[in-house]
N, C-alpha and C positions, 0 to 999 in steps of 0.2 A: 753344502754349497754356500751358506752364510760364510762360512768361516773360510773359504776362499777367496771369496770377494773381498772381505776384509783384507785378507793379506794381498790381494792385487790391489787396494789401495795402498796399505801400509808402503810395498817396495816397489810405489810409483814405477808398476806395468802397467797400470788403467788409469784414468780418470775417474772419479766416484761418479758421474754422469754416466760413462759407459758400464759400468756395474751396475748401477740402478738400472739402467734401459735393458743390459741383459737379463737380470733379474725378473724386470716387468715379460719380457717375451716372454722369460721363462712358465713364468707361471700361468699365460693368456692360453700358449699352446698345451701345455699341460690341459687347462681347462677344455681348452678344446677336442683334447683327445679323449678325455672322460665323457663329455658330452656324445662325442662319435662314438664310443664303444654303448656308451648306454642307449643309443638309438636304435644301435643296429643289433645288440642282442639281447636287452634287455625289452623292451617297447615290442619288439616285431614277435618277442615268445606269448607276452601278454595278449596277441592279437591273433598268433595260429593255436590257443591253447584254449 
């Protein structure tokens, strides 16, 4: 993913602002979905176990 952001700068299709901001979401929602799967399966086994 690095290395296509790069080359959407290099052949000015993005802005490096809009690759960094997709970049940032990328990685937020990522986090977020790790967080959601660890709640709901890992947390709730801990608790009916």
């Amino acid at each position: 993913p690095l290395i296509v952001g790069i080359s959407r700068i290099i052949r000015c299709v993005h802005y490096p602002s809009d690759v960094l901001c997709g970049m940032i979401i990328g990685i937020i929602a990522g986090l977020i979905g790790c967080l959601v799967v660890w709640y709901f399966f890992v947390k709730r086994k801990r608790k009916t176990a």
